[in-house]
Backbone as a printed PyTorch tensor [residue, N CA C, xyz], in Angstrom:
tensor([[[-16.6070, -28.2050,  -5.5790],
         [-16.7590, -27.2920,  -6.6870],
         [-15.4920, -27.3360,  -7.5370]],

        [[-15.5510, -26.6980,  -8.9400],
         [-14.5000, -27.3070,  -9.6490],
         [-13.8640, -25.8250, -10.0510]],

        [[-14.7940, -25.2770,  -9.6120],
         [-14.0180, -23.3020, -10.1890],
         [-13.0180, -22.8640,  -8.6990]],

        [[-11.8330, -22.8610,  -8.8550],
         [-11.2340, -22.2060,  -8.1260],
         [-11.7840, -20.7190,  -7.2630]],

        [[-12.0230, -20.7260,  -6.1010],
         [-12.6220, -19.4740,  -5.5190],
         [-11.4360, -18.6470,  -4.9040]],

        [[-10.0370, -19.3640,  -4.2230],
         [ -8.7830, -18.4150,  -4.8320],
         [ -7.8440, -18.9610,  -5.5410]],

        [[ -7.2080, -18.3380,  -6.2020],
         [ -6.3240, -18.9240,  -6.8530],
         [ -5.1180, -18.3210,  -6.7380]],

        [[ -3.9560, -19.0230,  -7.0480],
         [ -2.5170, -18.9430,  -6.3890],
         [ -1.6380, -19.0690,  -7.6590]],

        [[ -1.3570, -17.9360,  -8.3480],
         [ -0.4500, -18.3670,  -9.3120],
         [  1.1210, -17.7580,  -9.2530]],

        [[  2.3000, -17.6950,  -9.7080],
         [  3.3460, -16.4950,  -9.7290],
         [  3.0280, -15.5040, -10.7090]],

        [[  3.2860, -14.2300, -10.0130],
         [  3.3870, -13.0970, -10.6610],
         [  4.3040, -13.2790, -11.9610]],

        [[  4.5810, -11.7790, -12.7690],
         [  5.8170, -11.8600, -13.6190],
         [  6.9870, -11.6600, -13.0930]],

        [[  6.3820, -11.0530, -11.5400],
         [  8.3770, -10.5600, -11.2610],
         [  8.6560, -12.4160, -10.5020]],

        [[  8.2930, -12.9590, -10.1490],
         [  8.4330, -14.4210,  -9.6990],
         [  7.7340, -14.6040,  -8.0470]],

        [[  7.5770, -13.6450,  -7.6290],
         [  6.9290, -13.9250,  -6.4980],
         [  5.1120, -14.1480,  -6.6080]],

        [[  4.4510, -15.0300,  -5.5370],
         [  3.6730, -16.3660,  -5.7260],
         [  2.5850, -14.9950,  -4.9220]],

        [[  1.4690, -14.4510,  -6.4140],
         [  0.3490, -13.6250,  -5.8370],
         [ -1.1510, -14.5510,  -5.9420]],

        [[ -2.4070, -14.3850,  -4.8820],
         [ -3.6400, -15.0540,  -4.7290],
         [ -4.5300, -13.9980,  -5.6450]],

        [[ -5.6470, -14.3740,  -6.2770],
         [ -6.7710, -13.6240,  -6.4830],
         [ -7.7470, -14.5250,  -5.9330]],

        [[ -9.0510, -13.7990,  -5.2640],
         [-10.0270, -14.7110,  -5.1380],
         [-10.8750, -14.0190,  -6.5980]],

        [[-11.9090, -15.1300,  -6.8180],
         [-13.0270, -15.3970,  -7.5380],
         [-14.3510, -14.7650,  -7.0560]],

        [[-14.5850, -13.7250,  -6.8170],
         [-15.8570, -13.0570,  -6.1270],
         [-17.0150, -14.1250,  -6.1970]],

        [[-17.3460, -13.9500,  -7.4610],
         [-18.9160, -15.1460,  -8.3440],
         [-18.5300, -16.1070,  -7.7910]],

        [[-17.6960, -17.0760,  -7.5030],
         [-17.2470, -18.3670,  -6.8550],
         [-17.8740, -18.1440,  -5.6320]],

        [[-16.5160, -17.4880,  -4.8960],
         [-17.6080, -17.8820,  -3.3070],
         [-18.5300, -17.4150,  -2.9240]],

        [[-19.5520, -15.9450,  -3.8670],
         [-20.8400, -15.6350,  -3.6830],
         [-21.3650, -17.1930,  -3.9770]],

        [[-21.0110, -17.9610,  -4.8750],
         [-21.9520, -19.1680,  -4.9180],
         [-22.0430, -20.3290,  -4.2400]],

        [[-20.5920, -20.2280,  -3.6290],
         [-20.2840, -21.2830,  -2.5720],
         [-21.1760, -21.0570,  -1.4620]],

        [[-21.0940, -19.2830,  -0.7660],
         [-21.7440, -18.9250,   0.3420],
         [-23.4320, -19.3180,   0.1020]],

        [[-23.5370, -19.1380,  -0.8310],
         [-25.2200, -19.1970,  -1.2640],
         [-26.0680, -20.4440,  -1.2990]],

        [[-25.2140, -21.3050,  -1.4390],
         [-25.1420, -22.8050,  -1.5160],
         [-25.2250, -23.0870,  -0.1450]],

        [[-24.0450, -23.2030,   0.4090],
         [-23.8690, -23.8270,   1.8610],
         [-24.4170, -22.9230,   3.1740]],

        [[-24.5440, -21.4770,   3.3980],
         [-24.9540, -21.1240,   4.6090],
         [-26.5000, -21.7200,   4.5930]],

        [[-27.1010, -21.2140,   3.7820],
         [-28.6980, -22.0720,   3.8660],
         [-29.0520, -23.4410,   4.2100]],

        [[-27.6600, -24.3960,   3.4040],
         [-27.4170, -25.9480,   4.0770],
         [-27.1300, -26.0620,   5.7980]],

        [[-26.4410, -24.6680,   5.9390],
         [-25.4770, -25.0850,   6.9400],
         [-27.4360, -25.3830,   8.0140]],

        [[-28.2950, -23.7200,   7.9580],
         [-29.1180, -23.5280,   8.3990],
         [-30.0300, -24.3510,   8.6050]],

        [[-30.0950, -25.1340,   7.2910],
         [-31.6670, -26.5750,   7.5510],
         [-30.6660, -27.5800,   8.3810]],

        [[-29.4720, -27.9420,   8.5530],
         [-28.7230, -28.3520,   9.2910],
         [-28.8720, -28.3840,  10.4620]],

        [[-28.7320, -27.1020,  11.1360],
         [-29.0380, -27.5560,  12.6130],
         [-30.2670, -26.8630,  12.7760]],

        [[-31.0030, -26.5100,  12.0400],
         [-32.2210, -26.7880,  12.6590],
         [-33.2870, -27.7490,  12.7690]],

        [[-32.4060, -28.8600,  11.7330],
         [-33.1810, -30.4120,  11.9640],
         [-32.7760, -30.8520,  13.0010]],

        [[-31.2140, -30.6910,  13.1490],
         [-30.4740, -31.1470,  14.7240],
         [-31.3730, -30.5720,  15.6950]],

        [[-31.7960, -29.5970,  15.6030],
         [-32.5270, -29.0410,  17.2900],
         [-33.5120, -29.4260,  17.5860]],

        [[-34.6510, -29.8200,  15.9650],
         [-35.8980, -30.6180,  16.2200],
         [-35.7870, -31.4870,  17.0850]],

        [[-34.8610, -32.4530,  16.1540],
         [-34.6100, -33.9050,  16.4590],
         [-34.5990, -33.7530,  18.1520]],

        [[-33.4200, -33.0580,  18.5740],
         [-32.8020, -32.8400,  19.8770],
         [-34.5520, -32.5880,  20.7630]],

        [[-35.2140, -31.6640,  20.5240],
         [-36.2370, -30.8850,  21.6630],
         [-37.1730, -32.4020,  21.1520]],

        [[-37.5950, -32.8470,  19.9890],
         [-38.2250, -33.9070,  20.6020],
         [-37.9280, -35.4700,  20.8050]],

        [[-36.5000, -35.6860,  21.1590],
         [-36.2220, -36.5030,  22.1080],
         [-36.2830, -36.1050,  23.6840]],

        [[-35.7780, -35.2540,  23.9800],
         [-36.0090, -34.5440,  25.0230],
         [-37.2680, -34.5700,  25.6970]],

        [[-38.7030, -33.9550,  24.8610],
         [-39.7210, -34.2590,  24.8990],
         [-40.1060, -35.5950,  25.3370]],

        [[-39.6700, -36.0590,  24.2330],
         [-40.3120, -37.9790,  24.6210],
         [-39.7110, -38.1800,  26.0060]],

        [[-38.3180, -38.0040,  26.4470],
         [-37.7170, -38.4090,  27.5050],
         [-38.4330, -37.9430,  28.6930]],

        [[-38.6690, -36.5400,  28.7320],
         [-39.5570, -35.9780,  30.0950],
         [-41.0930, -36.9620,  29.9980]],

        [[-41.8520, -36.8760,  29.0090],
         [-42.8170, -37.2710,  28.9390],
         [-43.1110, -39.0220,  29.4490]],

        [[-42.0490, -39.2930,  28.9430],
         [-41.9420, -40.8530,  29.4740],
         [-41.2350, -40.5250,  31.1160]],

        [[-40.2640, -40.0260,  31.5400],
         [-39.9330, -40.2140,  33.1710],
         [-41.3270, -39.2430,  33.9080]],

        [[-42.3500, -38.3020,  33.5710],
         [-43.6320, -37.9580,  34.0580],
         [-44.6820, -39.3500,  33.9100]],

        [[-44.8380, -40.3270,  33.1920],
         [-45.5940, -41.2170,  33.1020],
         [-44.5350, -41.8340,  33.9740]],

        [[-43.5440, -42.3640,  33.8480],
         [-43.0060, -43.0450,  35.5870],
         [-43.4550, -42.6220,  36.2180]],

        [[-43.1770, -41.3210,  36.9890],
         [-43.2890, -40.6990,  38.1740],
         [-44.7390, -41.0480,  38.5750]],

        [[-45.6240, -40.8660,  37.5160],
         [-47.1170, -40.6050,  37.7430],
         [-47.6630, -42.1990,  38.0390]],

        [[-46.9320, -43.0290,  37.5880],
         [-47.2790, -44.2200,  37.9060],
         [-46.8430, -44.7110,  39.4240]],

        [[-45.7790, -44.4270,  39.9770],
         [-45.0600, -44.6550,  40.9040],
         [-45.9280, -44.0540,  42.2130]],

        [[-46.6640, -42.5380,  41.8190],
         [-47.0970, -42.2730,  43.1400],
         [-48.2320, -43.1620,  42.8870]],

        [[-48.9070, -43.1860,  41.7990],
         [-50.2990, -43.7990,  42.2950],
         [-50.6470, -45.2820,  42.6130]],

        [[-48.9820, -46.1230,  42.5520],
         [-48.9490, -47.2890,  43.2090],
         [-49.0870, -47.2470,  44.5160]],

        [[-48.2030, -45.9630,  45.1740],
         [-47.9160, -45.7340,  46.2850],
         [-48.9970, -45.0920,  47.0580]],

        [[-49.8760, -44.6260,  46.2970],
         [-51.2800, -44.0490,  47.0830],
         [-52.1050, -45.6780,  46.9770]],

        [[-52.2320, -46.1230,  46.5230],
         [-52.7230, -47.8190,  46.4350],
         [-52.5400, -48.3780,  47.3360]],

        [[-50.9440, -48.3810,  47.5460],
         [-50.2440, -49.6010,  48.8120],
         [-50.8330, -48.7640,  50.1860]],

        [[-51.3330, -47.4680,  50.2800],
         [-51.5770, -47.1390,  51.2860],
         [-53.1980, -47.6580,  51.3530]],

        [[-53.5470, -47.2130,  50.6960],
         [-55.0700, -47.7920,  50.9390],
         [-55.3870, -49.1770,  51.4720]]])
């Protein structure tokens, strides 16, 4: 962003005073917490369905494995 949200200038007596920009970082906040939000909640998709695939694929092992093993008995 190009608008200063605080700014740092010297006073008149010479010592170095901040103002923030209210409208600035209301717009900064307004902008980015909502980013921050679709953010990780694509991360968690992503995350629960790899996860998913992963159980789902070591249950198709497993499920294959006993029913070799009920086979070799027969």
């Amino acid at each position: 962003m190009s608008t200063d949200i605080v700014n740092f200038k010297p006073t008149s007596t010479g010592s170095s005073g901040s103002r923030v920009e209210l409208a600035a970082l209301q717009l900064y906040l307004a902008i980015s917490l909502p980013l921050v939000c679709v953010t990780l909640l694509a991360w968690y998709g992503f995350y629960w369905w790899e996860v998913r695939k992963e159980r789902m694929n070591q249950e198709k092992v497993d499920r294959e494995a006993r029913e070799s093993e009920v086979e070799s008995l027969v």
